[in-house]
NULO-238012 format. One line per 3 residues: number of its first residue (from 0); for each residue x, y, z of C-alpha. Coordinates in nm, 2 decimals. Layout:
<recs>
NUM) X,Y,Z  ...;
</recs>
This chain:
<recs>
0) -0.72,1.50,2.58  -1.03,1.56,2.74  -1.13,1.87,2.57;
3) -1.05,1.70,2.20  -1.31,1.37,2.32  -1.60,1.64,2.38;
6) -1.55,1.82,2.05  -1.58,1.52,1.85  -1.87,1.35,1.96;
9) -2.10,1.65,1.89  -2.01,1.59,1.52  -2.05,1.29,1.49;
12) -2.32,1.31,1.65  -2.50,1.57,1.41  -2.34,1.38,1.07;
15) -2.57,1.11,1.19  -2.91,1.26,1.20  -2.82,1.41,0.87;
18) -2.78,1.11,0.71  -3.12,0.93,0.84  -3.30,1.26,0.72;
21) -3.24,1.18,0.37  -3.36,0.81,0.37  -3.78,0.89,0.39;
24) -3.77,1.07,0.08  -3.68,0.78,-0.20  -3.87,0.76,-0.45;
27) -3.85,0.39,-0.53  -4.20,0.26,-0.44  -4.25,0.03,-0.77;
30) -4.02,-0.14,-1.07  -4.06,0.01,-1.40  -4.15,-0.20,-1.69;
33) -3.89,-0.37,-1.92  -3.88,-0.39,-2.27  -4.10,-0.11,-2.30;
36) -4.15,0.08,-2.64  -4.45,0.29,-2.80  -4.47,0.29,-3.15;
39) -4.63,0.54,-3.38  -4.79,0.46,-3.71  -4.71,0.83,-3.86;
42) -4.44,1.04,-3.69  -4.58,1.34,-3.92  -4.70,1.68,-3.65;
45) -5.07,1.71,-3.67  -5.11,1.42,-3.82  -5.52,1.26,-3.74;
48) -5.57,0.87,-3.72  -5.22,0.75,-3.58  -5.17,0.47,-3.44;
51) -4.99,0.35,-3.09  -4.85,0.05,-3.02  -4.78,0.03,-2.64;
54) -4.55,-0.29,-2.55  -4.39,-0.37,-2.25  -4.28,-0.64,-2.01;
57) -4.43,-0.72,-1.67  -4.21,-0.86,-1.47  -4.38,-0.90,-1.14;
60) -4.69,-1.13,-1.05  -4.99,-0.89,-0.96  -5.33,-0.83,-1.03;
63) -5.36,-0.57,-1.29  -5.70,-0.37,-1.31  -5.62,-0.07,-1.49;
66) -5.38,0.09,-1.72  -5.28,0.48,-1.72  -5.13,0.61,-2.06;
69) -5.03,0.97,-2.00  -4.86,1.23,-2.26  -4.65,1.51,-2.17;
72) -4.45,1.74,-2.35  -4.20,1.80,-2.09  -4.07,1.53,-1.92;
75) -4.06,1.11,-1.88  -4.04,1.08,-1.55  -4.31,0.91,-1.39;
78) -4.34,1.11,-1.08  -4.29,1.46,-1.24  -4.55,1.70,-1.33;
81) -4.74,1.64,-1.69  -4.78,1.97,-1.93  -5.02,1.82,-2.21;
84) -4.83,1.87,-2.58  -4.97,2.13,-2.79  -5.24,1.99,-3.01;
87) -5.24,1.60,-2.91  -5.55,1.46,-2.88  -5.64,1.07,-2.79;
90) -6.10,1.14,-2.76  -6.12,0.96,-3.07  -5.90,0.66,-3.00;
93) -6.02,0.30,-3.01  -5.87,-0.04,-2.95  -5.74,-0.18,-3.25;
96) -5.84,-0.61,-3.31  -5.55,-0.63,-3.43  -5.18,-0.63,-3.25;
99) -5.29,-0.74,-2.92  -5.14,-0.98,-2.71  -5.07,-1.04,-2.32;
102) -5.41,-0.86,-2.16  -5.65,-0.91,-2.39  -5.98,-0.76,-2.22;
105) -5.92,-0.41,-2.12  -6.15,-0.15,-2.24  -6.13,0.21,-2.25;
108) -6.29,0.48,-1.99  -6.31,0.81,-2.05  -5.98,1.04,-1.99;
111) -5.85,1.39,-2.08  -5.75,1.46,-2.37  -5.34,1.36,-2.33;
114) -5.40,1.06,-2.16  -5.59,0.69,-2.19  -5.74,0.52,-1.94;
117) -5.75,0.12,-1.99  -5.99,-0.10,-1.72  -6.02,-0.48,-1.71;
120) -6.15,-0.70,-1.39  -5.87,-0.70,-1.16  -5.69,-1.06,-1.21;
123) -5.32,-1.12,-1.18  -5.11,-1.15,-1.45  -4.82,-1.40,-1.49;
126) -4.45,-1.33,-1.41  -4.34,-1.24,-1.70  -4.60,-1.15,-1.92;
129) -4.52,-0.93,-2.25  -4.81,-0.72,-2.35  -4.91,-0.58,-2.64;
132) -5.19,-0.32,-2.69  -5.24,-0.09,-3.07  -5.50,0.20,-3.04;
135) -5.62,0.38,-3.31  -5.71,0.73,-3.39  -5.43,0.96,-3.21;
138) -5.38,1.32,-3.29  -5.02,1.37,-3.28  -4.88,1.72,-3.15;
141) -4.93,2.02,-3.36  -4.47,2.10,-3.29  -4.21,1.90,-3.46;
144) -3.98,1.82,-3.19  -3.99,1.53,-2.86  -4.29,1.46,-2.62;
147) -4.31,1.23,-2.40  -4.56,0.91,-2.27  -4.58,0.74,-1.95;
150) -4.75,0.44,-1.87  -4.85,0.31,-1.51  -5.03,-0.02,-1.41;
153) -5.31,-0.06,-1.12  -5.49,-0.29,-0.94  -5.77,-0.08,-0.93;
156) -5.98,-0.09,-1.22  -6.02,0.30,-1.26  -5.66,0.39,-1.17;
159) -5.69,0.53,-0.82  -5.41,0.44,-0.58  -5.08,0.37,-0.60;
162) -4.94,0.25,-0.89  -4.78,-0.10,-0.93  -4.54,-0.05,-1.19;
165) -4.49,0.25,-1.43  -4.23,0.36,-1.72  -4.14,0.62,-1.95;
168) -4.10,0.69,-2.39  -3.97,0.98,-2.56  -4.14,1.02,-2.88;
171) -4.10,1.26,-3.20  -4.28,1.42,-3.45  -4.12,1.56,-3.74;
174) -4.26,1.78,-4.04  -4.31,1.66,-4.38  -4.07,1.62,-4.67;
177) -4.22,1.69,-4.98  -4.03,1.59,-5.32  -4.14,1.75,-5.65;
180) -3.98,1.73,-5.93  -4.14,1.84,-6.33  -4.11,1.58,-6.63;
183) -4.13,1.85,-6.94  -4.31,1.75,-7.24  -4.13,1.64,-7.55;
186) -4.15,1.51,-7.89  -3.85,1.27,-8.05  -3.88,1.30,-8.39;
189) -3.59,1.29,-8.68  -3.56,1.22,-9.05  -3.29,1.13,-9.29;
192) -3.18,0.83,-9.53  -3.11,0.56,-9.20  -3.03,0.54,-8.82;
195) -2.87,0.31,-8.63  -3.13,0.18,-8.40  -3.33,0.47,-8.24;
198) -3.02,0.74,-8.24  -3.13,1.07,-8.40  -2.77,1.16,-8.39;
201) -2.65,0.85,-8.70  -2.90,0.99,-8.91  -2.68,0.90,-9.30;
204) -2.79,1.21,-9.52  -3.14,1.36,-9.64  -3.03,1.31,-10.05;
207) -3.16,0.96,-10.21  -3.08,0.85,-10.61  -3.34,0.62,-10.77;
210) -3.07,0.65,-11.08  -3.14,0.58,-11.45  -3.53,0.53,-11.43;
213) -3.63,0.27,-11.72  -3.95,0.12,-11.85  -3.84,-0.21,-11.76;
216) -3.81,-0.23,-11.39  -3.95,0.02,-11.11  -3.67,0.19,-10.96;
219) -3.65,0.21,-10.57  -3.54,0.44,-10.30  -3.58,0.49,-9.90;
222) -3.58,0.69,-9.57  -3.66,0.69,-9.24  -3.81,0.86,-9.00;
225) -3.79,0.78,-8.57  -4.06,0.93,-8.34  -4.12,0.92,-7.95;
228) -4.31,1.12,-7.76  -4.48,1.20,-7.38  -4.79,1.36,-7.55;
231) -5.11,1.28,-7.35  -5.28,1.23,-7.71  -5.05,1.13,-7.87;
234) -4.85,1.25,-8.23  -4.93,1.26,-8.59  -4.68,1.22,-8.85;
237) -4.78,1.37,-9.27  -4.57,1.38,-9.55  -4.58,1.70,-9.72;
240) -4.43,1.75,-10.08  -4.49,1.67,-10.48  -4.44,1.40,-10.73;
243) -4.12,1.40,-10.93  -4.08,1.66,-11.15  -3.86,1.78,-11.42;
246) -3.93,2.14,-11.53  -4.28,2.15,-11.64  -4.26,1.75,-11.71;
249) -4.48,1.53,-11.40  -4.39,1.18,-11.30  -4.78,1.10,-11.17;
252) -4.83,1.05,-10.83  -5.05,0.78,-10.72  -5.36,0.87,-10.55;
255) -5.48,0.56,-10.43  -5.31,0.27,-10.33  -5.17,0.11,-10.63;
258) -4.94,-0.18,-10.70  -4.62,-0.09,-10.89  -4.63,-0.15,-11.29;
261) -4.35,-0.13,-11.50  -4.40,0.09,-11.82  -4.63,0.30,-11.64;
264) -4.56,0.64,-11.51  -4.64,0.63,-11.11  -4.47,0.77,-10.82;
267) -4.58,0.62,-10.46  -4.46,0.53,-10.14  -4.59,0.30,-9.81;
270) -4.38,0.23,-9.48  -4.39,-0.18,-9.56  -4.18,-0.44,-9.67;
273) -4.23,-0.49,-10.00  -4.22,-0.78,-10.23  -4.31,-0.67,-10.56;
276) -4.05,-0.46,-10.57  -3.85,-0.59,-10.29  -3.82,-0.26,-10.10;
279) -3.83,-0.12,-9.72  -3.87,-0.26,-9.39  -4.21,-0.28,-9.14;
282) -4.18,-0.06,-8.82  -3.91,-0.14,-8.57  -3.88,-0.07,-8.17;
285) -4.07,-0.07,-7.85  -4.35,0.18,-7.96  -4.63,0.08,-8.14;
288) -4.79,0.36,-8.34  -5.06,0.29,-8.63  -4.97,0.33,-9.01;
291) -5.30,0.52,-9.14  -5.44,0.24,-9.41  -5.34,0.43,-9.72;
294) -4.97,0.32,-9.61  -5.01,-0.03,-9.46  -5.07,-0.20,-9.74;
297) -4.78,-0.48,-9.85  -4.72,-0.38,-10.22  -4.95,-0.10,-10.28;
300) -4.83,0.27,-10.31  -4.96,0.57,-10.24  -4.89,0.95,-10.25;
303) -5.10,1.24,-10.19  -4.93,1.61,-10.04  -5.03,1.62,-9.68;
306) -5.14,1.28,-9.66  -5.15,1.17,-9.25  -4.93,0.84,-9.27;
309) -4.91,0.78,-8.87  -5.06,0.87,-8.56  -5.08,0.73,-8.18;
312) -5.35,0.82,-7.92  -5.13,0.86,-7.66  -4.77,0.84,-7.53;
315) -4.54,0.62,-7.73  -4.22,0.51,-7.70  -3.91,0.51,-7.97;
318) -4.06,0.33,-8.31  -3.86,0.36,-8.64  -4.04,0.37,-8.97;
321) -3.92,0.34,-9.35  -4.04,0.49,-9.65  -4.03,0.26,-9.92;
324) -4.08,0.45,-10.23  -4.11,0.32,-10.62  -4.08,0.50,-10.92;
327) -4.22,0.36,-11.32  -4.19,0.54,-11.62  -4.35,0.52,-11.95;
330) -4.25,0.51,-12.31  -4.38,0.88,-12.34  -4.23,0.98,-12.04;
333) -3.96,1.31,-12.14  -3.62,1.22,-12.08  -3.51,1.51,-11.76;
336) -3.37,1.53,-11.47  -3.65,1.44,-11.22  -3.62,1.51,-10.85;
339) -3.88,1.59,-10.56  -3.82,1.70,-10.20  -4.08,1.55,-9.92;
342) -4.09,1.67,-9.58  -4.24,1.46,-9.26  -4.41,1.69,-9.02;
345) -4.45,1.55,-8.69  -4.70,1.72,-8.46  -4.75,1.65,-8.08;
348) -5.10,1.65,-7.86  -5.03,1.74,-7.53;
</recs>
């Protein structure tokens, strides 16, 4: 029994200084800040002209004198070692008017380039104070990826000493993301004998009838024609073709604008509605393209090969025109079997 009693006591005895060895070294010399954030106005690498928000509470009366903002790009921790991040930069920061709130009168000293130095007459701020403080004209990192910022308080006002309370941030930068994409120029043009609204694809047939043509009443007919375009100046739409023919026997085409008269040979057109002969329709739709003046004319009609009878000077959206065309013939005109083809030609400006 004696022999176990001395045994024993030695370890106890050595457990016991181990244990008070470890106690000096704690780190725990101040509290860290609460609700603490840093906010960056562009997260983009490299990016010049950023601004920090630093906010945080203080949660312990003391007189504050000076404020340490420090950037690392490997670690948080207050007490570690700081390697500066590649590329940031803080010489050309200012303190914003704007966004403040808490400590109001600090002013900047000068600092390396990873950190900022903030200095104010050493007065004691209030338990609990939240602070705000924006500075402008950062230069982020140079990496995409996490660095790090930690902020300590003094009550010195050029941040000598110890440090009252201090805290860490991760931050990130991250590269840009560029979207592209290409709108292709195009032209919407169609022709035919109708549409239903602005649909190319219900075009009705490119063959028209003005039937038995008498010297009593003009005869009628009509098409249409839809354009639509992204051209930068715009489109211009001509009618190509000839008056009515029948072999070697000519129908006369009117080369000025001309009302319609019975008994008289005349073949026209004009992309109204007409009273006199009741005929056609004015332009429909969202666009808004200009007649050319030849063609705008209620009751006058026109035809000339290649005549331009529409234009925009720039994009225009869906607009549907008719072609309201007449038809008189005289006493002495030959009896035949007159027809006549016309053609729109649509031309874009890009």
């Amino acid at each position: 029994m004696g022999l176990n009693h001395i045994l024993i006591r030695p370890l106890l005895f050595i457990l016991l200084i181990i244990t008070f060895m470890f106690f000096p070294f704690s780190r725990t010399n101040a509290s860290e800040l609460g609700n603490r954030s840093l906010e960056m106005s562009n997260a983009q690498s490299d990016a010049s002209g950023v601004t920090y928000k630093l906010s945080f509470t203080s949660n312990t009366a003391y007189n504050v004198g000076s404020l340490k903002l420090l950037f690392c790009s490997n670690s948080p921790v207050v007490y570690d070692s700081c390697t500066p991040p590649e590329g940031f930069n803080s010489n050309s920061i200012a303190i914003s008017a704007l966004g403040n709130a808490g400590i109001t009168d600090f002013y900047l000293n000068p600092a390396p380039a990873n950190s900022v130095l903030l200095s104010r007459p050493s007065t004691q701020v209030l338990n609990p104070t939240q602070v705000s403080i924006a500075l402008n004209g950062f230069h982020n990192p140079s990496e995409t990826g996490t660095f790090y910022a930690r902020v300590y308080l003094y009550s010195s006002t050029d941040t000598s000493g110890a440090y009252l309370d201090a805290g860490g941030f991760a931050l990130s930068t991250t590269a840009d993301v560029t979207l592209s994409s290409t709108v292709p120029p195009f032209l919407y043009f169609c022709a035919g004998l109708s549409f239903n609204g602005y649909d190319c694809s219900t075009g009705s047939g490119f063959s028209n009838d003005f039937g038995t043509l008498s010297t009593n009443k003009t005869s009628t007919a009509t098409s249409q024609f839809i354009i639509g375009t992204n051209a930068a100046y715009g489109i211009n739409v001509a009618a190509e073709g000839t008056t009515l023919t029948s072999g070697n026997n000519v129908i006369t085409g009117l080369t000025t604008p001309s009302a319609s008269q019975a008994g008289i040979p005349q073949f026209g057109f004009n992309l109204r509605a007409n009273t006199n002969p009741s005929v056609g329709q004015d332009p429909v739709g969202p666009g808004v393209a200009t007649i050319s003046s030849n063609y705008n004319t209620v009751n006058l009609f026109k035809f000339i090969n290649g005549d331009s009878i529409v234009h925009t000077s720039g994009v225009i959206d869906a607009e549907k025109f008719t072609s309201s065309f007449i038809v008189n013939i005289g006493p002495n005109t030959p009896p035949g079997f007159y027809t006549t083809t016309v053609t729109y030609i649509c031309l874009g400006n890009f």
